[in-house]
PLY file of the C-alpha trace (Angstrom):
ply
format ascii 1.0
element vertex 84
property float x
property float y
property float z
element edge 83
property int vertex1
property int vertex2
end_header
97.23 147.44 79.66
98.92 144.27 79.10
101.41 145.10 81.94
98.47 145.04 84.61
96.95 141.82 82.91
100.63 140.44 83.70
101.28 141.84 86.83
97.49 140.07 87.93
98.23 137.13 86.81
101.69 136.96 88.80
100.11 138.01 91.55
97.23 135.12 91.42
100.63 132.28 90.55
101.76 134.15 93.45
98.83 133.41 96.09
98.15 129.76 94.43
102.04 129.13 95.13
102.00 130.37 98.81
98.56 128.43 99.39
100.18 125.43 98.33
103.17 126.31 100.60
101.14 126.65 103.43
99.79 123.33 102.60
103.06 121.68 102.68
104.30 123.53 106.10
101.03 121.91 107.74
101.57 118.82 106.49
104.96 118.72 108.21
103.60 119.99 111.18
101.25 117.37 111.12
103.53 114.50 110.43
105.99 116.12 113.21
103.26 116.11 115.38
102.46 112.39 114.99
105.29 111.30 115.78
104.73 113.06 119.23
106.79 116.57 118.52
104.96 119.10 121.06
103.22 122.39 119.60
105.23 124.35 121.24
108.63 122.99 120.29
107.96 123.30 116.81
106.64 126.85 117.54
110.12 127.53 118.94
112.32 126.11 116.11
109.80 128.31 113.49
110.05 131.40 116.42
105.94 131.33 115.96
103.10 131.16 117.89
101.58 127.77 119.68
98.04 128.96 117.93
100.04 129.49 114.33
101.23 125.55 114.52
97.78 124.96 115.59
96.16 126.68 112.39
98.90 125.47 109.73
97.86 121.73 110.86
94.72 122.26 111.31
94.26 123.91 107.21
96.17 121.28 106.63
93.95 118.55 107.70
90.94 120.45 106.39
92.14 120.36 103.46
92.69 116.57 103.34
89.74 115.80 104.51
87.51 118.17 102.00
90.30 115.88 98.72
88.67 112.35 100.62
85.56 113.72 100.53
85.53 114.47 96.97
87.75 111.04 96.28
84.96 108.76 97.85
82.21 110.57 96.27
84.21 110.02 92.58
83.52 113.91 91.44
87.10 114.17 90.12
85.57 117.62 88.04
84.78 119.45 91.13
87.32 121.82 90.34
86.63 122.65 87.09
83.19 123.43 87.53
83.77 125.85 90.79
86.14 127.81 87.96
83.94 127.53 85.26
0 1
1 2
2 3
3 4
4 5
5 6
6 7
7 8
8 9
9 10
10 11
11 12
12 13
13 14
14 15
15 16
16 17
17 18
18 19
19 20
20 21
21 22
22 23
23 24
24 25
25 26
26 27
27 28
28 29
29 30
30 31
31 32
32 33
33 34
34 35
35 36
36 37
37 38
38 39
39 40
40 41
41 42
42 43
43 44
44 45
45 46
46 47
47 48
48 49
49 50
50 51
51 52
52 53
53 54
54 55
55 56
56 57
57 58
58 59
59 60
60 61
61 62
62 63
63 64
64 65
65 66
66 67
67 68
68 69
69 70
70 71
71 72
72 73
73 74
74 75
75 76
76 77
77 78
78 79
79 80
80 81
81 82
82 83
């Protein structure tokens, strides 16, 4: 049994890890696109889709927005009460 607790819990490290990856990639597509990069060039370079730059930015900046949210309101627990 301790093999399937084990092989869970790599497999949760393993979704946190590519949700903060996915985090990062928008961010640089976000950053590329301020400084006036087109959708569709970056879309080319990563041989994806003009919607898949489009979602990647746009988690991204959901993302950001829900952490400025939370920083302006001062709940700095909000985390550990959704998990608790």
């Amino acid at each position: 049994m301790a093999d399937v607790v084990a092989a869970r819990d790599a497999y949760l490290d393993a979704r946190k890890l590519v949700a903060q990856r996915r985090l990062e990639l928008g961010h640089a597509i976000r950053t590329a696109r301020l400084q006036e990069i087109e959708q569709g060039v970056i879309a080319k370079e990563l041989g994806l889709t003009r919607e898949q730059i489009r979602r990647y930015q746009t988690e991204y900046e959901r993302e950001l927005a829900r952490l400025q949210r939370r920083a302006a309101s001062g709940d700095i627990f909000e985390d550990v009460r959704e998990t608790a």
